[in-house]
C-alpha positions as CSV (number, residue, x, y, z in Angstrom):
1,X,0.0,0.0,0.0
2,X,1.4,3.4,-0.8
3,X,1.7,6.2,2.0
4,X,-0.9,8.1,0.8
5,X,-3.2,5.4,1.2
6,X,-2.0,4.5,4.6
7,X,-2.4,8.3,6.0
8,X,-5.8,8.9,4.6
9,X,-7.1,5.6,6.3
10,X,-5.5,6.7,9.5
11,X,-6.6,10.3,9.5
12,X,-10.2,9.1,8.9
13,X,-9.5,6.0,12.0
14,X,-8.1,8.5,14.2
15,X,-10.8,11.3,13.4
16,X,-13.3,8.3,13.9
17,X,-12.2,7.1,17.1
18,X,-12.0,11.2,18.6
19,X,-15.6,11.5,18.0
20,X,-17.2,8.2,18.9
21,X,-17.6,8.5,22.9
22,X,-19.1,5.1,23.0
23,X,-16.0,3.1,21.7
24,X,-13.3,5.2,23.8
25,X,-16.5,4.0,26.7
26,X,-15.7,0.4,25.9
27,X,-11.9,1.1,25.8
28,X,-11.1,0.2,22.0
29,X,-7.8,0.9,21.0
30,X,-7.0,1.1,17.2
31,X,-3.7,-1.0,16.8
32,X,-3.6,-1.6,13.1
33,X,-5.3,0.2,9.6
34,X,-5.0,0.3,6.0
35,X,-7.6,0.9,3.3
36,X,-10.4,-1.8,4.0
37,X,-8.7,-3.2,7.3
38,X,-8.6,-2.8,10.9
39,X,-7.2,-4.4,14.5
40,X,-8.4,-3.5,17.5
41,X,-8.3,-4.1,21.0
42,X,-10.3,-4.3,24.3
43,X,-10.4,-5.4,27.7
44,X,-13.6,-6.8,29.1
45,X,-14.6,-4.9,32.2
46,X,-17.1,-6.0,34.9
47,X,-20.1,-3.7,34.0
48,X,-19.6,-5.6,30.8
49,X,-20.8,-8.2,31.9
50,X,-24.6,-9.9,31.8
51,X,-26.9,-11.8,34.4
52,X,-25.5,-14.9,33.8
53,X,-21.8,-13.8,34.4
54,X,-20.5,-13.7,30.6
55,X,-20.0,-10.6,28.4
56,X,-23.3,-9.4,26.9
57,X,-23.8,-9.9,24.0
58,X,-24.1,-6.0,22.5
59,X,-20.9,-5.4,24.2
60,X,-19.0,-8.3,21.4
61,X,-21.6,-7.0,18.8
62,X,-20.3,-3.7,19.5
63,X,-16.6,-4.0,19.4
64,X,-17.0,-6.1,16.0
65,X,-19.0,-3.2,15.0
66,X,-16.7,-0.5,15.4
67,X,-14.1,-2.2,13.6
68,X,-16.5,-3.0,10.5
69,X,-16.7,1.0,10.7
70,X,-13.2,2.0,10.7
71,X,-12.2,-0.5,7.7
72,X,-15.3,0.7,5.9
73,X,-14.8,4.3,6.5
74,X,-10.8,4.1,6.0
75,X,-10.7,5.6,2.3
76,X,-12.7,8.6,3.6
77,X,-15.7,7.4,2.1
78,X,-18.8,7.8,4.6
79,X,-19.9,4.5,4.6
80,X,-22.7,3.3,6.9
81,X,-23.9,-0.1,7.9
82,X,-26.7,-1.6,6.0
83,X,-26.2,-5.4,7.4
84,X,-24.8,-7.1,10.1
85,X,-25.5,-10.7,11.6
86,X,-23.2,-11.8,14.4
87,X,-22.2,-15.5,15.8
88,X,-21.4,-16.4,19.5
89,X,-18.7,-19.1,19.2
90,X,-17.5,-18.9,22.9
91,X,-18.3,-16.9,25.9
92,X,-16.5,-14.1,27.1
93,X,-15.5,-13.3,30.5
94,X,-14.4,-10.1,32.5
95,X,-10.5,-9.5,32.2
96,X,-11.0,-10.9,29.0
97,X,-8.5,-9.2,26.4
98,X,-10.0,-9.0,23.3
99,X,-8.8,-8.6,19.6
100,X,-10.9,-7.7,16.5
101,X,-10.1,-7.7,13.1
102,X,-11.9,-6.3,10.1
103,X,-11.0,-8.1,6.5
104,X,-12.8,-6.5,3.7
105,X,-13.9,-9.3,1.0
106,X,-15.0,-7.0,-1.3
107,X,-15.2,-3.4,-2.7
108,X,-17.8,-2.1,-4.7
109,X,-18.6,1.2,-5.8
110,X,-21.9,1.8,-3.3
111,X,-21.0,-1.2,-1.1
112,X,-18.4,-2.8,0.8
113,X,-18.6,-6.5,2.3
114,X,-16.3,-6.9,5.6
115,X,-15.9,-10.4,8.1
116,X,-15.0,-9.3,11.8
117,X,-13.7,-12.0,13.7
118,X,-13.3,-11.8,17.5
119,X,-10.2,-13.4,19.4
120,X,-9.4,-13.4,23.0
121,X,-5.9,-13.7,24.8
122,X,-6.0,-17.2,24.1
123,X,-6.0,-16.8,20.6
124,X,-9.4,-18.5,20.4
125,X,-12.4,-17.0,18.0
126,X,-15.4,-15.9,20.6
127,X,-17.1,-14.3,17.9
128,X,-17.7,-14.5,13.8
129,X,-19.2,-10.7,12.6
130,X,-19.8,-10.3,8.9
131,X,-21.5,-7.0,7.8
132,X,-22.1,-4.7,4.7
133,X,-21.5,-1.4,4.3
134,X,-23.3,1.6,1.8
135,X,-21.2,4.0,0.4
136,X,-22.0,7.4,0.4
137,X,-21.1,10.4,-1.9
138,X,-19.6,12.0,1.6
139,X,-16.2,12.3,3.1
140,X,-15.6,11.4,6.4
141,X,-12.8,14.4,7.3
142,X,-11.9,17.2,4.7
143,X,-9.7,16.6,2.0
C-alpha cells in the first residue's frame, strides 16, 4: 500500500475514534489500519458483563461493530452499515483481552462486504461478525 493510502485511512481511523464516545466508553484501541482493514483491542470490564456472568452480548456486537466502521470508513468514504448478523462461538468473560479484526472481501462502488472475527488472549475465536456497508457520496474528514 502506498503512503498516501496508509495516511488517509488513519486520518479518517483517528478522526473516527475522537468522535465516537461510545468506543473510547468500551476502551477500543486502534492497533492496526490500512484501506479496508482494521485491529483493534479491548479489555472486558465487569459492567460488561450480563446476568449470567458472561459478556453481553451488545458489548461483542459492538466492538466487532466499530471495527466493521473504521475498515469501511478508512478511504474517507462515509460508509454506513446496511447489514450485520453476528455469531457467538464462545463466551467471554471479565479481564477478558479482546482482539478484532476487520478483513474487507470486497469493494464495490456503493457497497463494501467486511468479516470481523473476534479473538481473545487465548487466541481463540469468541465471535464470527460479517456486515455490509453503503457508500456514500460523503467524506468522512476534509480533504
Amino acid at each position: 500500500m502506498n503512503t498516501l493510502k496508509s495516511a488517509i485511512a488513519e486520518k479518517t481511523v483517528a478522526h473516527i475514534m475522537q468522535q465516537d464516545l461510545f468506543s473510547q466508553w468500551l476502551g477500543i484501541k486502534v492497533l492496526n489500519t490500512s484501506e479496508g482493514y482494521c485491529k483493534c483491542k479491548m479489555t472486558v470490564r465487569k459492567e460488561m458483563i450480563n446476568g449470567l456472568g458472561i459478556v453481553h452480548g451488545g458489548i461483542a456486537f459492538s466492538f466487532a461493530d466499530t471495527c466493521f466502521a473504521l475498515a469501511c470508513n478508512s478511504r474517507n468514504t462515509l460508509s454506513v452499515a446496511l447489514d450485520t448478523a453476528i455469531n457467538f462461538v464462545k463466551p467471554v468473560h471479565v479481564a477478558d483481552e479482546l482482539t478484532a479484526e476487520a478483513i474487507e472481501i470486497h469493494n464495490g462502488k456503493n457497497t463494501g462486504l467486511y468479516q470481523v472475527s473476534i479473538t481473545n488472549q487465548h487466541q481463540h475465536i469468541v465471535a464470527l461478525f460479517k456486515g455490509t456497508c453503503f457508500r456514500t457520496s460523503k467524506q468522512v474528514t476534509p480533504p
